[in-house]
C-alpha positions as CSV (number, residue, x, y, z in Angstrom):
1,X,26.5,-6.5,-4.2
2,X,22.9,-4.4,-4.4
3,X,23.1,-1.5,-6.0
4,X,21.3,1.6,-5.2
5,X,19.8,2.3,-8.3
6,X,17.7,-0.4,-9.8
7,X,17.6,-0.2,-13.8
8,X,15.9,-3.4,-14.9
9,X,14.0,-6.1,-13.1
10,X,14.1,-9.5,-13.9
11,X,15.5,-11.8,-16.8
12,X,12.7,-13.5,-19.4
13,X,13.8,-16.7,-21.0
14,X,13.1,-17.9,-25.0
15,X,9.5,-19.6,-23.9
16,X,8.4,-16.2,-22.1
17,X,9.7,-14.0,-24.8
18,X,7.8,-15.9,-28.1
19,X,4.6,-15.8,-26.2
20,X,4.8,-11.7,-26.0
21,X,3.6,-9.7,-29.0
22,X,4.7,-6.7,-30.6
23,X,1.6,-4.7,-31.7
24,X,-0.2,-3.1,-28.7
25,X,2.3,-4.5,-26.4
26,X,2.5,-4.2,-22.6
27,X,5.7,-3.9,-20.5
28,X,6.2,-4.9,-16.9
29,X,7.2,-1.2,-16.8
30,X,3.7,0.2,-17.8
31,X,2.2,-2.3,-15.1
32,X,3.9,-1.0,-12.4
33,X,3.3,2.6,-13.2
34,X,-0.6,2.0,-14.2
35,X,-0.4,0.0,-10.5
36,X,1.6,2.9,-8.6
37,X,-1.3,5.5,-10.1
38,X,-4.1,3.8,-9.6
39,X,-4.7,1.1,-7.0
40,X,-6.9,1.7,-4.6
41,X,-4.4,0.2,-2.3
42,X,-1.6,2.9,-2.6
43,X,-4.5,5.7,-3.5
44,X,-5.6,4.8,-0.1
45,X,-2.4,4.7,2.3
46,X,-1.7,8.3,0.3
47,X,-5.4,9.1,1.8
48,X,-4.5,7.5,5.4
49,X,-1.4,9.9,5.4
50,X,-2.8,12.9,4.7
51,X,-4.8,12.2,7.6
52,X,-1.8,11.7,9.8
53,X,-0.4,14.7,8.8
54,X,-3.7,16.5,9.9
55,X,-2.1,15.5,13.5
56,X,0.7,17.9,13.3
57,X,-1.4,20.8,12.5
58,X,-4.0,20.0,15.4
59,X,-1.5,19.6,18.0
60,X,0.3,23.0,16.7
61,X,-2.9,24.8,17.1
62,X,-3.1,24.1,20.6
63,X,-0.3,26.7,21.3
64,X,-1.7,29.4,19.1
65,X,-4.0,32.1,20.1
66,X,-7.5,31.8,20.3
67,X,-10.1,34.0,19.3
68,X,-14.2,33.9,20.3
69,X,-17.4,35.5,20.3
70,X,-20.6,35.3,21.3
71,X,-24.3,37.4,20.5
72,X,-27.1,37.1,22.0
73,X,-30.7,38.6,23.0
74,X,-32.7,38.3,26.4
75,X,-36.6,39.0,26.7
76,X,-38.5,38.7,29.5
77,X,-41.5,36.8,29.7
78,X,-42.9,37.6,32.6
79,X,-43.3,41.1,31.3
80,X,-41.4,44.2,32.1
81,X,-41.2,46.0,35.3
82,X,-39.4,44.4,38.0
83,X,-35.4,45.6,38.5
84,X,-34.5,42.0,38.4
85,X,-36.1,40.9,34.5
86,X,-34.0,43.9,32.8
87,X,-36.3,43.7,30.4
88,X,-35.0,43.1,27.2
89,X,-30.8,42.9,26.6
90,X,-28.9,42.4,23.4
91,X,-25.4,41.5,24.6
92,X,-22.1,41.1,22.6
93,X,-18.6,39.5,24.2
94,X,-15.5,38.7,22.6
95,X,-12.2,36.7,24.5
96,X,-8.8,36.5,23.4
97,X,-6.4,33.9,25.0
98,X,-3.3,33.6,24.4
99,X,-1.5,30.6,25.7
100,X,2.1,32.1,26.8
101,X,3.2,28.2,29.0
102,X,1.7,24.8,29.1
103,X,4.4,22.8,30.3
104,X,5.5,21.7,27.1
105,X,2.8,19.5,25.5
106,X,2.7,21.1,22.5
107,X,6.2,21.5,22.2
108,X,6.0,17.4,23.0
109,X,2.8,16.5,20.6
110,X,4.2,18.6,18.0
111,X,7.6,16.0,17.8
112,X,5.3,12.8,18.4
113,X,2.8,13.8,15.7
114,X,6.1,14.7,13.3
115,X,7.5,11.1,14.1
116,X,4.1,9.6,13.2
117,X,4.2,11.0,9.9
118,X,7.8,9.9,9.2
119,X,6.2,6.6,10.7
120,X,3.8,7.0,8.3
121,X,5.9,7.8,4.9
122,X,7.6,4.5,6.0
123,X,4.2,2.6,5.9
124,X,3.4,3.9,2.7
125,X,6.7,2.9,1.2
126,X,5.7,-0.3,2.0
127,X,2.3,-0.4,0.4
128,X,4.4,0.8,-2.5
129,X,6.9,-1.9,-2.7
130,X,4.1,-5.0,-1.7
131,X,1.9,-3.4,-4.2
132,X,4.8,-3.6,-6.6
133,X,5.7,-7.6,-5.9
134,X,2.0,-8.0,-6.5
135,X,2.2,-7.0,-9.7
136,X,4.8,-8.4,-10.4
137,X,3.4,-11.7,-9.4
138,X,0.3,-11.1,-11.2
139,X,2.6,-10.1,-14.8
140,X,4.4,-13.2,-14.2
141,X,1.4,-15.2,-13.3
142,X,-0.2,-14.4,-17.0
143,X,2.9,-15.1,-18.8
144,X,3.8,-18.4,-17.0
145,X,0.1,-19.7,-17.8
146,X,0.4,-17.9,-21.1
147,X,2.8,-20.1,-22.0
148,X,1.5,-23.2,-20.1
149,X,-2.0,-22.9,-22.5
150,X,0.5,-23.2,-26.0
151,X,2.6,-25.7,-24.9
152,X,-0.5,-27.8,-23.8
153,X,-2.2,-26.4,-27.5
154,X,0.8,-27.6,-29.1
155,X,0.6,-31.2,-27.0
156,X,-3.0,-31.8,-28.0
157,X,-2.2,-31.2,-32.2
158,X,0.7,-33.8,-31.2
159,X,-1.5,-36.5,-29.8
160,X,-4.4,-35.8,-32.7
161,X,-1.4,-36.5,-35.5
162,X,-0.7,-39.8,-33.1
163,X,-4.3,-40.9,-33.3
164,X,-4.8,-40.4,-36.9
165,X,-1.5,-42.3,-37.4
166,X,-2.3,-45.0,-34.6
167,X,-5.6,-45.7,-36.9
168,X,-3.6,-45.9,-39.7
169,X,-1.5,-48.3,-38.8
170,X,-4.0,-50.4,-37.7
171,X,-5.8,-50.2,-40.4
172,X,-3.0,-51.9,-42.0
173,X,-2.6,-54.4,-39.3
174,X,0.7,-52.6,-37.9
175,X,-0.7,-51.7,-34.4
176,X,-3.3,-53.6,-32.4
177,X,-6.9,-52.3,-31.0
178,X,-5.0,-51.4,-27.7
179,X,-2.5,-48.9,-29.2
180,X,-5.5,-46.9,-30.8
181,X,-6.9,-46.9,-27.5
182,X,-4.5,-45.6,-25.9
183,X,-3.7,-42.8,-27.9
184,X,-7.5,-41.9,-27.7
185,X,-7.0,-41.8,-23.8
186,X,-4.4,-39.9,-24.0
187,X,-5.3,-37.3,-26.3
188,X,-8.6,-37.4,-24.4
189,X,-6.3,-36.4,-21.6
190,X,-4.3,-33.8,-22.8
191,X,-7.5,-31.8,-23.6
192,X,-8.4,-31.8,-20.1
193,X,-5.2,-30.3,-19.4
194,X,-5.6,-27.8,-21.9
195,X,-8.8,-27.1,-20.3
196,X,-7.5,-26.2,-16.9
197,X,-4.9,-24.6,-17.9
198,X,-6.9,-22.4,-19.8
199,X,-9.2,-21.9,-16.4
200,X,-5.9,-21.0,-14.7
201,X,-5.3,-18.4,-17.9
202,X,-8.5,-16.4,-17.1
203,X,-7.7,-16.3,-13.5
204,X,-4.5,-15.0,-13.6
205,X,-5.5,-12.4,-16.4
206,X,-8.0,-11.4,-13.9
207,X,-6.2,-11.0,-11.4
208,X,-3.5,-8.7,-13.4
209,X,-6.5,-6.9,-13.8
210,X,-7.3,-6.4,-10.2
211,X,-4.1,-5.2,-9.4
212,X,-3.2,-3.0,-12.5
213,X,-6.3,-1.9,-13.5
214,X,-4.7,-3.1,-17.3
215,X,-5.9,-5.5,-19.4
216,X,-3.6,-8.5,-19.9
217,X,-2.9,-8.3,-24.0
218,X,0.4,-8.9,-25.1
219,X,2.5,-9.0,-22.5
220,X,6.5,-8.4,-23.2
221,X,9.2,-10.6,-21.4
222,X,10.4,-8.7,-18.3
223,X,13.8,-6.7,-18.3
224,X,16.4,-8.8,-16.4
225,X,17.1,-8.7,-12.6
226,X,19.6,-6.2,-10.9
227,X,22.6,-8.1,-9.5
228,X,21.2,-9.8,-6.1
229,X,23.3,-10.3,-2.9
230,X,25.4,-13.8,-3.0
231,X,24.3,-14.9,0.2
232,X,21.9,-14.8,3.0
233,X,23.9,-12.5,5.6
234,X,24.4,-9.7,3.2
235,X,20.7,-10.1,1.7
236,X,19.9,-9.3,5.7
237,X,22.6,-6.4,6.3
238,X,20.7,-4.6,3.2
239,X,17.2,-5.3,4.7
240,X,17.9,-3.9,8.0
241,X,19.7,-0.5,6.5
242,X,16.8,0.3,3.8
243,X,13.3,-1.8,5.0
244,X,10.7,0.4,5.6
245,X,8.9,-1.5,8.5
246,X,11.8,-0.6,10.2
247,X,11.9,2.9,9.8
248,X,8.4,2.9,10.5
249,X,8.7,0.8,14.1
250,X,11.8,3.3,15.3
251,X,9.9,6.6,14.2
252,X,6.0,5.5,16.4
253,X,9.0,4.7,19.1
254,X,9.9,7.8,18.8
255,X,6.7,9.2,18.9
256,X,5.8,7.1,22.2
257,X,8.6,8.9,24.0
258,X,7.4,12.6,23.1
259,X,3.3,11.1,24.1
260,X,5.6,10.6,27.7
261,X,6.0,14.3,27.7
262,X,3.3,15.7,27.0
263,X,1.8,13.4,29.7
264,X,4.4,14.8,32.3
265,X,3.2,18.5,31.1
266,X,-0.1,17.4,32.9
267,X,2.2,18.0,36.4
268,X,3.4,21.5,35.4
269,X,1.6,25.1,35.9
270,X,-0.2,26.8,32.8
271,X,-0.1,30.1,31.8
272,X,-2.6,32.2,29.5
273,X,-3.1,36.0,28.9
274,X,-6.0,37.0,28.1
275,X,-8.4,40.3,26.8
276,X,-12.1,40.4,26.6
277,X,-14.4,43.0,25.9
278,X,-18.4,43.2,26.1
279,X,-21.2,45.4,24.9
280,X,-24.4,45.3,26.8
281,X,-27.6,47.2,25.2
282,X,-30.9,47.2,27.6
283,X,-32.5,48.5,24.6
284,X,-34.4,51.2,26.3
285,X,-36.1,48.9,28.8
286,X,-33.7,50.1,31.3
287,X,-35.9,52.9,33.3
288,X,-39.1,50.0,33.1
289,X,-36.8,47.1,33.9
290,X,-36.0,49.0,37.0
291,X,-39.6,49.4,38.3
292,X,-38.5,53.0,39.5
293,X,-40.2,55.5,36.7
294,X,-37.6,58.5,37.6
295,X,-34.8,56.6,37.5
296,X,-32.8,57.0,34.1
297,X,-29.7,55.7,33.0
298,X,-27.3,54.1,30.1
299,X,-28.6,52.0,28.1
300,X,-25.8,51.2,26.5
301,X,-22.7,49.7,28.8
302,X,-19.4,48.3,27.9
303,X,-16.3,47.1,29.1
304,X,-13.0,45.7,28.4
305,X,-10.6,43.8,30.4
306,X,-7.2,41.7,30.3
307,X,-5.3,39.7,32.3
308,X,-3.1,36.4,33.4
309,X,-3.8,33.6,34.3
310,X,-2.2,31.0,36.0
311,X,-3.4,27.4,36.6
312,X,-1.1,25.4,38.9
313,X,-2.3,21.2,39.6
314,X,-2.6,20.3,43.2
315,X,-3.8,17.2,42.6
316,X,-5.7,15.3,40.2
317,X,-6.9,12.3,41.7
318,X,-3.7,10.6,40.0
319,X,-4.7,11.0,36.3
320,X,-1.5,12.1,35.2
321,X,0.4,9.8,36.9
322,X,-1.8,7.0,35.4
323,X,-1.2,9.0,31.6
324,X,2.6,8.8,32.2
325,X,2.5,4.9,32.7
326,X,0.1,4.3,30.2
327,X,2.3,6.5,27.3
328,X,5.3,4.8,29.0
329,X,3.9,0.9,28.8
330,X,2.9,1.9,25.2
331,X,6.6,3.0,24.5
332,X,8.0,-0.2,25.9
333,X,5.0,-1.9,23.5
334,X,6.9,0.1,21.0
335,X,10.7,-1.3,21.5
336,X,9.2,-4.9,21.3
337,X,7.8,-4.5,18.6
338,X,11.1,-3.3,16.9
339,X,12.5,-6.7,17.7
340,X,9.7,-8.2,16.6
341,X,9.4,-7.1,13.1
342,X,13.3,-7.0,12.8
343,X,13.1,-10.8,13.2
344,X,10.0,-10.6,10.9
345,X,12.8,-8.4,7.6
346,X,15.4,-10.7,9.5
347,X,13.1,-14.0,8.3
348,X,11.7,-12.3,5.3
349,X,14.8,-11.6,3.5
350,X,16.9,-15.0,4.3
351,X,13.6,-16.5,2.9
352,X,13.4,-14.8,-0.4
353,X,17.0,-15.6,-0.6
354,X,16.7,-19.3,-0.1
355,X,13.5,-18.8,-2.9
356,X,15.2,-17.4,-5.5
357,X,18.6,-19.6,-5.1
358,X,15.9,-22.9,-5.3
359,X,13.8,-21.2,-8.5
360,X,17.7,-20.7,-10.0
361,X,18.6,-24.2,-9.8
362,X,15.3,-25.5,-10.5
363,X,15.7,-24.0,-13.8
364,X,18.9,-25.7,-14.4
365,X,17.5,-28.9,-13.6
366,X,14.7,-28.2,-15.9
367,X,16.8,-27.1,-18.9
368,X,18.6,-30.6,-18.2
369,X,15.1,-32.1,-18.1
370,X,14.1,-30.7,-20.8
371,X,16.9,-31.9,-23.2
372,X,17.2,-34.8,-22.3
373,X,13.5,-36.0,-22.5
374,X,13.5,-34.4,-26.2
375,X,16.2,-36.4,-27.0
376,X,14.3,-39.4,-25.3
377,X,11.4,-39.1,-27.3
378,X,13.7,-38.4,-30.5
379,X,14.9,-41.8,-29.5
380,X,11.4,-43.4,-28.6
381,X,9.8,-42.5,-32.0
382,X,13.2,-43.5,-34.4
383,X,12.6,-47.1,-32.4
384,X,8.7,-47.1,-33.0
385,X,9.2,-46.7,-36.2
386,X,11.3,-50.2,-36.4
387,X,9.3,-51.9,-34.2
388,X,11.4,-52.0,-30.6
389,X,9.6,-49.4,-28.7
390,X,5.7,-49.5,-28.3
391,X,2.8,-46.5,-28.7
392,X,2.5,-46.1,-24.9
393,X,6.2,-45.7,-24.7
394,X,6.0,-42.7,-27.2
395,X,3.3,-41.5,-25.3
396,X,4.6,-41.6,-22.1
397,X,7.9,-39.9,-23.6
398,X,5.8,-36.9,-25.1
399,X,3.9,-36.7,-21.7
400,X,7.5,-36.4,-19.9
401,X,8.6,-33.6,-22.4
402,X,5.1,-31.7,-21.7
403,X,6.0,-32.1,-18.0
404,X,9.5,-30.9,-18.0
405,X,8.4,-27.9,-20.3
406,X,6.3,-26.9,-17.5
407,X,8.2,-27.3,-14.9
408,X,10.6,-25.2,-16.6
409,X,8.3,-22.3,-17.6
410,X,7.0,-22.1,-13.7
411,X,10.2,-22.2,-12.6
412,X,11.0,-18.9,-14.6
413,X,8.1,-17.4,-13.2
414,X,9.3,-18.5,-9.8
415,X,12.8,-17.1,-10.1
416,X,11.5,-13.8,-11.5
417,X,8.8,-13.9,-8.3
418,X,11.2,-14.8,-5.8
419,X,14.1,-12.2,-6.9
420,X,11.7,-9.2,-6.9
421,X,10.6,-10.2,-3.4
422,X,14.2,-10.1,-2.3
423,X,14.4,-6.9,-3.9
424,X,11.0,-6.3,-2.0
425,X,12.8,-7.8,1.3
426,X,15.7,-5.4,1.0
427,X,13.9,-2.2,0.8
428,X,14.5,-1.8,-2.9
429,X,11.4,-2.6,-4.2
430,X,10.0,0.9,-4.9
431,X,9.6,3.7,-7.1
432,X,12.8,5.5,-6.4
433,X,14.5,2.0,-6.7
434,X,13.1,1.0,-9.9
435,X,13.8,4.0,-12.0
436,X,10.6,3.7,-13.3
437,X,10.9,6.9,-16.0
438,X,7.2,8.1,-14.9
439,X,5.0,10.3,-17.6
440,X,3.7,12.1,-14.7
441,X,5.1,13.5,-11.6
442,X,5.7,11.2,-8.6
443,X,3.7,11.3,-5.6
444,X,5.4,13.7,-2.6
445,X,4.1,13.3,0.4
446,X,5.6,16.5,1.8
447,X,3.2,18.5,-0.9
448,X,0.7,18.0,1.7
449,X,2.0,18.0,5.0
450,X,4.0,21.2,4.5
451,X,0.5,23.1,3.0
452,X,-1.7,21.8,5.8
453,X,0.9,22.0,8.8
454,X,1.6,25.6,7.7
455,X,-1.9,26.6,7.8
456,X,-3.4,28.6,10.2
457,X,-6.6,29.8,9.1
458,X,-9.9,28.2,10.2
459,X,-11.3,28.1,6.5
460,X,-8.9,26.5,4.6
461,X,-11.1,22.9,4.7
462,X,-9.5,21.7,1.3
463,X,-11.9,20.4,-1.5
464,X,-14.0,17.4,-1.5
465,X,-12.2,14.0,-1.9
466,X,-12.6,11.9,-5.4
467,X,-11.8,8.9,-6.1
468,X,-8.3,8.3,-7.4
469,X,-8.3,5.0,-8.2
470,X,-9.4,3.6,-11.3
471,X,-12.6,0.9,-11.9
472,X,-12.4,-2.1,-13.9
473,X,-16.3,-3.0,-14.5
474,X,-15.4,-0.8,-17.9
475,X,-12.5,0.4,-19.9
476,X,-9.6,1.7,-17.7
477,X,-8.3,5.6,-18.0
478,X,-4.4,5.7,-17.4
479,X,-3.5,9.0,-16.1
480,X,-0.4,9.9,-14.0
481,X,-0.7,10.6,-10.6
482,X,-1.9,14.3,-9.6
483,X,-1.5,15.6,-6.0
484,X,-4.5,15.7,-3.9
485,X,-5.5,19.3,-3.3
């Protein structure tokens, strides 16, 4: 059974542990944090829904009153003195509108805009949880090669002793030309294994550092997994309660039926009030303007007014029938798609499941594999040493060992992989999940959206974006995670 809270992550075995050290050490658990702070990735999906909820606050101010004005000066270049030119005129206007009934589109793109952001909290959970089994791939990538580049150390001081013995022996007439050369081969070999697998080393470390933004030194064996669902079905009845592509799919279908509304609104009357008021100063051009010198009069005029009004559609060519089948085709877009990606957690999390029972009895087979071949070339040396087994036979023995070591060492690494993407698979893969004890305060997504939706002034245009995410051309900064403002 899956519990709710997630303590620990994933179980490291004896080969993982001696490769980690303890001075300046680095824990899956400061990966995942440095990651959650700092990757561009997750910095910007937070970015992405900021802008979403920016949506909610647009389609709110379309129901609130509005407020204008407008200045301006006339001259006349044609000179002054015919009644038509009024010679010069500084006029001032103002308008308020109030909008009292639109048919309920912003009633309707308020609730689809609010089901986008829920749409888009899910989306970002998900960033969170991929961005995790990234890094966790990336940890367990280092370690696994870690310990791939010893054991291949370790295999080419083996095969040196086994040359300098091999010449030894023939130096005394015990071995023959051949098993000297064969022991060169293979020790010629084994350092080109060491080689790749030293390649492989720097590519994983920098990857880890892509992801993280750490650098790869010391890293300790992993804390053990949670307990994991015993089988495939209940692996999928976990996914489908707690998957965030899910939530995120139902909530834009949700938001595709309000989009239907406010497209029907386009049928129903409008109603505004509104008030206005105007200044009008002929700035004592009045009596010239007029072209009649006895005639004199105010310069100065204003006026106010206020009123309703009412617009009712008679027809618009069809443009809102054509909006309501395009928000309702994009709807029914919307439903298919919740099939779609339910197959898609349906698929995802029966094939973690089948990983991580393979990786868990690989690594039984491996342990087996690895015991016996020691005892083998136990065995294969005692009986070189007496003369009934040959140098290639020792050598092929040692190669064996090498090979099941390895095996067994990426077959940690793949059980650790494949369990956190079941974890992943499940919808437990994240921050809240993981109870990852954070220095700094979590990211809240509702920080934002409740400051901007509740905003209402025209000048609140929030500060200039920085970059949250750190760089790795130089030396990383860890910092917790600080709210955008």
């Amino acid at each position: 059974m899956v519990l709710h809270k997630r303590g620990a992550l994933i179980a490291g075995t004896a080969i993982l542990a001696a490769m980690a050290g303890v001075a300046e050490a680095t824990t899956l658990r400061d990966a995942l944090i440095q990651s959650y702070n700092t990757n561009p990735t997750i910095t910007g999906a937070r970015a992405q829904l900021r802008a979403v909820d920016e949506n909610v606050a647009i389609a709110k101010a379309n129901g609130r009153p509005a407020f204008s004005g407008q200045v301006g000066f006339t001259q006349n270049f044609d000179g002054i003195g015919t009644f038509a030119s009024r010679g010069r005129q500084l006029q001032a206007t103002s308008t308020l509108s109030v909008p009292v009934f639109q048919g309920g589109a912003v009633r309707s793109a308020i609730k689809a805009a609010d089901a986008r952001v829920e749409a888009g909290r899910a989306d970002l959970r998900g960033v969170e949880a991929d961005l995790f089994t990234e890094a966790v791939g990336a940890y367990m990538d280092v370690i696994r090669d870690q310990s791939i580049v010893q054991l291949n150390e370790n295999q080419v001081k083996v095969l040196e002793t086994n040359l300098q013995a091999s010449r030894d022996r023939f130096e005394v007439g015990d071995l023959t030309r051949t098993d000297v050369a064969q022991s060169e081969a293979r020790l010629s070999g084994a350092r080109s294994q060491l080689a790749v697998a030293q390649g492989n080393l720097v590519s994983s470390q920098e990857n880890f550092r892509r992801v993280t933004g750490l650098e790869p030194v010391n890293l300790e064996p992993p804390p053990p997994l949670p307990i994991l669902p015993d089988s495939p079905d209940r692996a999928t009845e976990v996914a489908i309660e707690n998957n965030p592509q899910l939530a995120s799919i139902a909530a834009t279908a949700r938001a595709n039926g309000f989009d239907v509304g406010t497209a029907r609104a386009g049928l129903l009357p409008s109603m505004q009030i509104f008030a206005g008021t105007s200044y009008l100063n002929y700035l004592n051009t009045l009596q010239q303007a007029s072209g009649l010198p006895g005639v004199a009069g105010n310069q100065v005029v204003t006026t106010s007014n206020v009123g309703v009004r009412l617009n009712v559609p008679l027809y618009q060519g069809g443009l809102v029938a054509a909006r309501v089948r395009q928000a309702r085709a994009l709807q029914s877009q919307a439903f298919e798609q919740t099939v779609l990606v339910e197959r898609s957690v349906v698929a995802r999390a029966r094939s973690s499941f089948a990983s991580f029972r393979a990786s868990n009895e690989a690594i039984t087979a491996n342990q087996v594999a690895v015991s016996a071949n020691q005892l083998a070339l136990e065995g294969a040396r005692a009986e070189n040493s007496v003369g009934t087994r040959t140098v290639i036979e020792v050598l092929n023995a040692e190669q064996e060992l090498l090979n099941s070591r390895v095996a067994l060492v990426s077959a940690e690494r793949d059980r650790y992989v494949a369990g956190f993407a079941l974890l992943n698979a499940m919808g437990q893969a994240e921050i809240r999940n993981l109870n990852l004890e954070n220095p700094g305060p979590l990211y809240d997504p509702a920080v934002n959206y409740n400051r901007v939706t509740r905003s209402i002034s025209d000048f609140a245009l929030g500060s200039p974006p920085t970059t949250q995410a750190t760089r790795t051309v130089g030396p990383t900064t860890v910092s917790g995670p600080q709210q955008p403002r």
